[in-house]
C-alpha positions in Angstrom: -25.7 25.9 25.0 -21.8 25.5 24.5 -19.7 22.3 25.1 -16.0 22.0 26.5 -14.0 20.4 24.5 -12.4 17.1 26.6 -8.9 17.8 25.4 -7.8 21.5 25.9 -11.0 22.5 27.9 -12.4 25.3 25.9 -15.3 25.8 27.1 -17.3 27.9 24.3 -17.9 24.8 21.6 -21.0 25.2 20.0 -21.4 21.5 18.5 -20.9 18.3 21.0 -17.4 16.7 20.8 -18.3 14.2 18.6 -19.3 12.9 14.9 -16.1 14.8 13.1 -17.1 18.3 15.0 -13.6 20.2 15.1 -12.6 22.1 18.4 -11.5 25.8 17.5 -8.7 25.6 20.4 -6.6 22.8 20.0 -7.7 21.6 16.5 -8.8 17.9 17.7 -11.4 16.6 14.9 -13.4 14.2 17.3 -14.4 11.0 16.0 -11.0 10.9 13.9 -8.0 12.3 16.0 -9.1 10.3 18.9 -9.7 6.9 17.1 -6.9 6.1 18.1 -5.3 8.7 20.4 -6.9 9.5 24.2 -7.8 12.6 25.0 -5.4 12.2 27.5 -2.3 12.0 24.9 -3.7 14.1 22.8 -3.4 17.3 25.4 -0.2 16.3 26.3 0.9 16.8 22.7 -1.0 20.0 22.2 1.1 21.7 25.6 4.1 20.0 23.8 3.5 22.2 21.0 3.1 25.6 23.1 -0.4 25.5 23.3 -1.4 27.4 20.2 -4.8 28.2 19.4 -5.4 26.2 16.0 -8.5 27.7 14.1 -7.3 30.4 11.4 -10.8 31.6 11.0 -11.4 32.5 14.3 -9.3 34.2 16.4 -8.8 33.0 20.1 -11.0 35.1 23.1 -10.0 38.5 24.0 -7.5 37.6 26.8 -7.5 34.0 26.7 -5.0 32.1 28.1 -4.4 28.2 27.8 -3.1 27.5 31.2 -6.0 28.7 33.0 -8.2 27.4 30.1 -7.1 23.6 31.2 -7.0 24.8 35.0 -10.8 25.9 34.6 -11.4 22.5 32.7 -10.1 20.4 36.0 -6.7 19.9 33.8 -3.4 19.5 35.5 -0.8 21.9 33.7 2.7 20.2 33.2 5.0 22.6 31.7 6.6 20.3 27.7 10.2 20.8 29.2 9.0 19.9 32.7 7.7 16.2 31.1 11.3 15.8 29.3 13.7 16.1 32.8 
């Protein structure tokens, strides 16, 4: 069984989004990075910073692709420099 992760939609988590379990995709540590940040703000700053895949361990899917990742996920896709206009 895999989980999607609530703030960049990657969909292949192996642990729930909770209790300190790190998302491979977008780096979010739940239970600490969104104490005090939604999950909401937190994608926002993620596409800010180009949508990198975060875990140095293990490398991203063949042929993924972070736009339709969030698209997939039900995520609206606002362009960083499209916010800042």
């Amino acid at each position: 069984m895999y989980y999607t992760c609530p703030v960049c939609g990657y969909d292949k988590l192996e642990e729930p989004p909770t209790d300190y379990n790190i998302c491979e995709c977008c780096g979010t540590e739940f239970g600490y990075h969104d104490a005090n940040c939604s999950h909401e703000e937190l994608r926002r700053l993620w596409i800010a910073d180009g949508m990198p895949w975060r875990d140095r361990r293990i490398p991203p899917p063949p042929g993924w692709d972070p736009v339709a990742q969030l698209l997939r996920a039900g995520f609206a896709y606002v362009p960083a420099a499209a916010k800042n206009r």
